[in-house]
C-alpha positions as CSV (number, residue, x, y, z in Angstrom):
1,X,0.0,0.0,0.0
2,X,1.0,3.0,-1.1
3,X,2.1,5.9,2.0
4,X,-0.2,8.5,2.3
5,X,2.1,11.9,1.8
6,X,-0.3,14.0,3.6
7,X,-1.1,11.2,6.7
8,X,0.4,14.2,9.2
9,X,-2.8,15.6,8.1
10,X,-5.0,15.5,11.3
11,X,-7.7,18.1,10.4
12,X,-9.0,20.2,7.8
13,X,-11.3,23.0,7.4
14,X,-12.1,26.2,5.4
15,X,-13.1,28.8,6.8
16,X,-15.5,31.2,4.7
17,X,-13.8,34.8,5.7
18,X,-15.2,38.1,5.6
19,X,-14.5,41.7,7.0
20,X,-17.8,41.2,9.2
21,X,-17.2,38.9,12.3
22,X,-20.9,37.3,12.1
23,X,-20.3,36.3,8.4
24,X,-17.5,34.3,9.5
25,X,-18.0,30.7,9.3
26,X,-16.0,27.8,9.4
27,X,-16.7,24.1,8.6
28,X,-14.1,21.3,10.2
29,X,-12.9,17.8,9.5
30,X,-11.1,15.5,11.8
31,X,-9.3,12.6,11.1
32,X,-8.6,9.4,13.2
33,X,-6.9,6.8,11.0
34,X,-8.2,7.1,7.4
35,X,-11.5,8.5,8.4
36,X,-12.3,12.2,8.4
37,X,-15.6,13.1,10.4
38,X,-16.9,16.3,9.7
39,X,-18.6,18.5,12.0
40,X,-21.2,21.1,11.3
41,X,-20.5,24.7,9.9
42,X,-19.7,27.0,13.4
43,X,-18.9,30.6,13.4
44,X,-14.8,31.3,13.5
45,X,-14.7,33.1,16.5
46,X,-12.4,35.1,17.6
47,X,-9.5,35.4,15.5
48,X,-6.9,35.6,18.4
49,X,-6.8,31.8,19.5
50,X,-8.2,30.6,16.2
51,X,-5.5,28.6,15.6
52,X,-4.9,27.4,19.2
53,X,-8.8,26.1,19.1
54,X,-7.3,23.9,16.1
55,X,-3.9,22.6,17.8
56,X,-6.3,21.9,20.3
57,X,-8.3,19.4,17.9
58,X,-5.3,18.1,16.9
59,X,-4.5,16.8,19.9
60,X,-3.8,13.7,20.8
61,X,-2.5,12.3,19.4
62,X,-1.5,15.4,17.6
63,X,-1.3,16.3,13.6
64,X,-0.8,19.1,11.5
65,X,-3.8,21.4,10.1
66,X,-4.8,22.1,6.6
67,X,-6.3,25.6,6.5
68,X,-8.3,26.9,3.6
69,X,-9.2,30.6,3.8
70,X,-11.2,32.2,0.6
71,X,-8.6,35.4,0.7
72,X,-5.6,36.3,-1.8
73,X,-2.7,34.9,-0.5
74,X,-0.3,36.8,-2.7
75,X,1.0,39.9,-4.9
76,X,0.8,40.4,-8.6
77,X,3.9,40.0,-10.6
78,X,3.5,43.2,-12.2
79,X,3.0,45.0,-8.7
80,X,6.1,43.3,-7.5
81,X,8.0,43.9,-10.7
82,X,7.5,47.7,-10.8
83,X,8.1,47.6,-6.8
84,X,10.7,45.6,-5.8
85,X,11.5,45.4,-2.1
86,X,14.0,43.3,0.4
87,X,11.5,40.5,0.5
88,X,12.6,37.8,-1.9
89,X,9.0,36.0,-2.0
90,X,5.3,36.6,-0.1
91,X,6.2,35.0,3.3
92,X,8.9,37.7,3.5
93,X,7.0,40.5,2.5
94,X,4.6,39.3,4.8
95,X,7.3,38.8,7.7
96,X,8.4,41.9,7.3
97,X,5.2,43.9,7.6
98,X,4.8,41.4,10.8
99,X,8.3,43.7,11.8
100,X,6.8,46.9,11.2
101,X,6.8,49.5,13.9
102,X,3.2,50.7,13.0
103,X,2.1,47.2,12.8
104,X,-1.1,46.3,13.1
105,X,-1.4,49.9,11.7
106,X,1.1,49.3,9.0
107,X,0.6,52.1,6.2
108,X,0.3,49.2,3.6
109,X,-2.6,47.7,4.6
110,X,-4.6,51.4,4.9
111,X,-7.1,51.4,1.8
112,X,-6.9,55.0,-0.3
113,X,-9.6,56.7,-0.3
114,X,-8.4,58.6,-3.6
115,X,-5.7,58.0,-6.5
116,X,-3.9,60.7,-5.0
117,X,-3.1,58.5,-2.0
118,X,-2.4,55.5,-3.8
119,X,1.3,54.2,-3.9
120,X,3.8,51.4,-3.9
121,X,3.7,51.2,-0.1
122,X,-0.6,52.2,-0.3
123,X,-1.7,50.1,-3.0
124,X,-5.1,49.4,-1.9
125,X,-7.6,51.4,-3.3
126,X,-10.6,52.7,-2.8
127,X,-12.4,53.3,0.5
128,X,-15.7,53.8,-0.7
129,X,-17.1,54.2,-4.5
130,X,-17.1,57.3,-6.5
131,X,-18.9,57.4,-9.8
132,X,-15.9,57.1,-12.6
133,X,-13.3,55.2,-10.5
134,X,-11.9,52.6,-12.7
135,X,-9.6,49.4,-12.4
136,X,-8.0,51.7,-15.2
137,X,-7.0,54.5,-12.9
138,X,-5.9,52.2,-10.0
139,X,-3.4,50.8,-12.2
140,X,-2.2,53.6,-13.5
141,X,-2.0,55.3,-9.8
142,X,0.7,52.3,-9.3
143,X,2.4,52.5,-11.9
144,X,1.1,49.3,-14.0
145,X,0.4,49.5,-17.8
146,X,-3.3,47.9,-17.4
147,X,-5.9,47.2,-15.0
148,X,-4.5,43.3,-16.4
149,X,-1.5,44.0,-14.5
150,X,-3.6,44.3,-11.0
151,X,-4.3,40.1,-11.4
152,X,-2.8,37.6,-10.7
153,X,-2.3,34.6,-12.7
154,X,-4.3,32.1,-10.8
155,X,-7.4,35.6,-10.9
156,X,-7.7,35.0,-14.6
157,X,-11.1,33.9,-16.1
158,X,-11.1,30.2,-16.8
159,X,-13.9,28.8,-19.0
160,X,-15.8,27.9,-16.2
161,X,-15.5,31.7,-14.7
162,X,-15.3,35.1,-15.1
163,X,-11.8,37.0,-13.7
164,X,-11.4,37.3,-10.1
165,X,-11.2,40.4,-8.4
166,X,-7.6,41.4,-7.5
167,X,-5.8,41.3,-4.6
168,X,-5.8,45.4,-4.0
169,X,-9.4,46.6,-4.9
170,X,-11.3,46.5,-2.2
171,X,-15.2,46.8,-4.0
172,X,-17.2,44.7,-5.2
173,X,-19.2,41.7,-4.1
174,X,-16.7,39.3,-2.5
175,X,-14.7,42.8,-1.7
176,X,-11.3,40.3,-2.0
177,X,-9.1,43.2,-1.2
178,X,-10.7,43.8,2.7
179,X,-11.0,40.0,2.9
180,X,-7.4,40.0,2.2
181,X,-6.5,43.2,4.6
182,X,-8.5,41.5,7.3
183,X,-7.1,37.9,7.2
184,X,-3.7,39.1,7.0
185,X,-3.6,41.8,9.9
186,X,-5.5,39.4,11.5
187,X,-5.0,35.8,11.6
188,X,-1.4,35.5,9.3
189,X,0.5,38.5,11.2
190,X,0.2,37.4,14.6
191,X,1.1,33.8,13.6
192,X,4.4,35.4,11.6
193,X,5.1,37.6,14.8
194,X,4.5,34.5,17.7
195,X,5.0,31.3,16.0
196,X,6.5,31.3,12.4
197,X,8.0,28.1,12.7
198,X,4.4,26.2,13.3
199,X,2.7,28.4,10.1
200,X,3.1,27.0,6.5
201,X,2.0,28.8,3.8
202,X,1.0,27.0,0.2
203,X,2.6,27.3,-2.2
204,X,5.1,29.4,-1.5
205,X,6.9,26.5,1.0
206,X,5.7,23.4,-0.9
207,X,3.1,21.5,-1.8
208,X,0.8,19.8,0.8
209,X,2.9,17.4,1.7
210,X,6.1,18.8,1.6
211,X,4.6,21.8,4.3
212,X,4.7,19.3,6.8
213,X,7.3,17.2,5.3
214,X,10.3,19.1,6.7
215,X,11.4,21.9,9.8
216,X,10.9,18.9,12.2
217,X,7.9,17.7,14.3
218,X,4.6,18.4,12.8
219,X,2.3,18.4,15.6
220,X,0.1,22.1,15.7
221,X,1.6,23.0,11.8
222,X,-0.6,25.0,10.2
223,X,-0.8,25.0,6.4
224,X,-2.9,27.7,5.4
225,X,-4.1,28.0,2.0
226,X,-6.6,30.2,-1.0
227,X,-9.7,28.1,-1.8
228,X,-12.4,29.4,-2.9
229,X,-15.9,28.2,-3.1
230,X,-17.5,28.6,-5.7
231,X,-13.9,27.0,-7.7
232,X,-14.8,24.0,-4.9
233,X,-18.0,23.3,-6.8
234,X,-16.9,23.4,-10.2
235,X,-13.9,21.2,-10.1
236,X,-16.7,18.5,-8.4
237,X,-19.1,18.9,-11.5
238,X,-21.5,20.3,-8.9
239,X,-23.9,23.0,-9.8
240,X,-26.8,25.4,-8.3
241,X,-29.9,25.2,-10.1
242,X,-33.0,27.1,-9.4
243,X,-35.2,25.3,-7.3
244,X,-39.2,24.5,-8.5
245,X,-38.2,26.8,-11.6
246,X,-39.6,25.4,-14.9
247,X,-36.3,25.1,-16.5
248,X,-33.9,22.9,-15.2
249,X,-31.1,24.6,-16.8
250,X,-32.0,27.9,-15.1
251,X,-29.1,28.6,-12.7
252,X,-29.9,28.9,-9.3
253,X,-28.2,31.0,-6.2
254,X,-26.0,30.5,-2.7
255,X,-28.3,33.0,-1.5
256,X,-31.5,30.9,-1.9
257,X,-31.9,28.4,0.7
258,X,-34.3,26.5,-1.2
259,X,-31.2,25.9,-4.1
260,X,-28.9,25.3,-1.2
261,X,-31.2,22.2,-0.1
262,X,-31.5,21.3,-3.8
263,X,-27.5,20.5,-3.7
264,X,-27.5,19.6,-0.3
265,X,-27.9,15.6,-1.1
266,X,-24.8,16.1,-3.7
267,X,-22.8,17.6,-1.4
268,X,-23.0,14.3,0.9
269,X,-22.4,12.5,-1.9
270,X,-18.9,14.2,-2.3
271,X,-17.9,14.4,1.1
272,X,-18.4,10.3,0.7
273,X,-16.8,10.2,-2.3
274,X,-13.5,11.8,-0.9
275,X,-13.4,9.4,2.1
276,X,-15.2,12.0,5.0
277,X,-18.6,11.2,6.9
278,X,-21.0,14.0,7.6
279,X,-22.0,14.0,11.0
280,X,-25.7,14.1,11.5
281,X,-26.3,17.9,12.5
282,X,-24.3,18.8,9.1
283,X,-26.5,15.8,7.3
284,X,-29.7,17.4,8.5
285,X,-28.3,21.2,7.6
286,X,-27.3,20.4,4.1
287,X,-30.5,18.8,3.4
288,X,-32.5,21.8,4.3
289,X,-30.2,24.0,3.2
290,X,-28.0,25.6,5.9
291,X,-30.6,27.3,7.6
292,X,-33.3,30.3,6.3
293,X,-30.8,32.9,7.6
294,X,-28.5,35.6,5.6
295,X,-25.6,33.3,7.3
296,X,-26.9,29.8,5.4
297,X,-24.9,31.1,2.3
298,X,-21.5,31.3,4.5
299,X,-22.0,28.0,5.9
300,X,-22.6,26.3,2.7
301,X,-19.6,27.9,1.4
302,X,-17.3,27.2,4.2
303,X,-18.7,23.1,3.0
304,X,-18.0,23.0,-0.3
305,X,-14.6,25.0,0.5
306,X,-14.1,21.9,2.7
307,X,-14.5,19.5,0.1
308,X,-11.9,21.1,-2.0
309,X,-9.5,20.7,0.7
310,X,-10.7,16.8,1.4
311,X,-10.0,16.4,-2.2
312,X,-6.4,17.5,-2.3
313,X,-5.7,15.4,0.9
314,X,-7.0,12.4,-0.3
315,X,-5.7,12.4,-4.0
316,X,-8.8,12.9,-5.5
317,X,-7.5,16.5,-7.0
318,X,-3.7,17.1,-7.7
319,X,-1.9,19.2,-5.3
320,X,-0.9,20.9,-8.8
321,X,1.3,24.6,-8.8
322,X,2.2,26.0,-12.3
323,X,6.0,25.6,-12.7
324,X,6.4,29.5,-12.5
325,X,8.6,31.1,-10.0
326,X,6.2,33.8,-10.2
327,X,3.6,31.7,-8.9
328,X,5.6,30.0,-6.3
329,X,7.4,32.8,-4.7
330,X,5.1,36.1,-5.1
331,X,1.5,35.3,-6.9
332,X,0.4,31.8,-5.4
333,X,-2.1,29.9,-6.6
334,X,-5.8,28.4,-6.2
335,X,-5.9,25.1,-4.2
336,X,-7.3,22.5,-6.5
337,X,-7.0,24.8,-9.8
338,X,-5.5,22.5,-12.3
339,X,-3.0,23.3,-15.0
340,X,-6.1,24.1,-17.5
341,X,-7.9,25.9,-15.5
342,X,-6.6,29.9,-16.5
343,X,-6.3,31.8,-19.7
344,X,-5.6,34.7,-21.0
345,X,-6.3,38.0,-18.6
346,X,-9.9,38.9,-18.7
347,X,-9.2,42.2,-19.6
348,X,-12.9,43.2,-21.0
349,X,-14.1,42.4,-17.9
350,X,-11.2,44.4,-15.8
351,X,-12.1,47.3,-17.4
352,X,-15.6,47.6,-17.2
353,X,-15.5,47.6,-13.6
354,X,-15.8,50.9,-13.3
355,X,-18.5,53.2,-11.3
């Protein structure tokens, strides 16, 4: 039998994050032996002893934690290119905001509340919306030849999706620049500044595997990584549809709890598939889909981030990274996003994001 690279692996979770504590929610796997149990979507918490809470389900007889967060974990190239700094990769640009006097109140992670405050060292942008403000502008505020160069690779639209927003604009829907601002000061800071030794961060130290592979025991590692949702469904074939409508092709929404309970048996059906048994609370709340509250959306996404992390544990989806030294030192990359799965730079899209 075959060793199983990522048996240091003792629990998994993602955690659906957001700039407003109650939409925080977080759904958690544990494993004894081969088996993974997973518990019901629960709200994060407070960030402070987050990752203590996990050690502490780690233990005994002790294991490392996989940790997927739907935030950016990393800069775009061009940013990087047109700013170089003494970091050499992410972790160090990160560890060095970790060392900044202002820190938590480090200048960089201020957002602009015009183009006349944005810089190398204030590059998110902007506080609120203005009519006019464009992608475009924001770009050009940094220094960058297109609102292209605010993506990163792994943001580009796929057939399956439209672009992602990038890491330093902070409107929009999923608003991926404050999620990013607010999981970093945060939750990756802290970690940086207490315990750097016991926080991995994929890709840029290694696949899966090799994140818990080397630097000695183990035990309380956390390997935190980007997943994202909505990516979680597609690579499992799975699909929303609109409940009760006519047309079964119609596509249905996260924010309907009636499509959510329409999925729900599906869901199940993957979490057995990739080697995990629902416990019955979760059972029961996927079947009626997470609940009639504004939260039901946020704990079915913090599921099927789960199941994207399930599948990269248990060899159901590669552990795949571009061979890019871009990717792997400054840009990262998508857990489960396969080597297909980006193409060119949505640029259309890009630039019609304007107010």
């Amino acid at each position: 039998m075959t060793a199983d690279p990522h048996r240091a692996y003792s629990v998994a979770l993602h955690a659906d994050w957001s700039v407003q504590a109650a939409k925080r929610w977080m759904t958690i796997a544990t494993r004894r032996d081969r088996v993974w149990s997973v518990a019901a979507p629960e709200p994060v918490g407070a960030v402070a002893s987050l990752l203590e809470r996990l050690r502490g389900l780690a233990a005994p007889p002790g294991g490392a934690i996989a940790f997927g967060i739907d935030c950016p974990l990393g800069l775009p190239r061009a940013y990087v290119e047109r700013h170089p700094g003494p970091a050499d990769d992410f972790r160090g640009f990160l560890a060095s905001l970790a060392a900044d006097p202002g820190y938590p109140e480090a200048s960089f992670l201020q957002v602009c509340a015009g183009l006349n405050e944005v810089d190398a060292t204030r590059p998110f942008y902007p506080a609120r919306g203005v009519r006019g403000m464009s992608r475009a502008a924001h770009a050009a505020a940094l220094g960058l030849a297109s609102a292209a160069d605010l993506s990163r690779r792994c943001d580009r639209a796929t057939a399956t999706r439209p672009a992602g927003a990038p890491v330093f604009w902070t409107l929009g829907a999923n608003q991926s620049g404050k999620a990013a601002i607010s999981a970093w000061r945060e939750l990756v800071l802290p970690e940086l500044c207490a315990r750097p030794d016991r926080l991995r961060l994929w890709p840029f130290d290694g696949t899966l595997a090799a994140c818990v592979a080397t630097g000695g025991d183990p035990a309380g590692v956390v390997t935190l990584a980007e997943t994202y949702p909505a990516e979680a469904l597609d690579q499992l074939g799975l699909r929303l549809a609109c409940a009760g409508h006519p047309s079964p092709g119609m596509r249905g929404s996260k924010r309907r709890q009636d499509d959510r309970a329409a999925l729900g048996g599906a869901l199940l059906a993957s979490l057995d598939r990739v080697g995990a048994a629902a416990e019955p609370r979760l059972r029961d709340m996927a079947l009626s889909g997470f609940g009639s509250d504004p939260a039901g959306e946020d704990r079915f996404d913090s599921v099927a981030g789960l199941l994207c992390v399930l599948s990269v544990l248990g060899g159901f989806r590669r552990d795949h990274v571009p061979d890019d030294a871009w990717v792997r030192r400054w840009e990262g990359w998508v857990l489960g996003q396969g080597p297909g799965d980006t193409g060119s730079a949505n640029a259309g899209s890009l630039e019609a994001a304007s107010l």
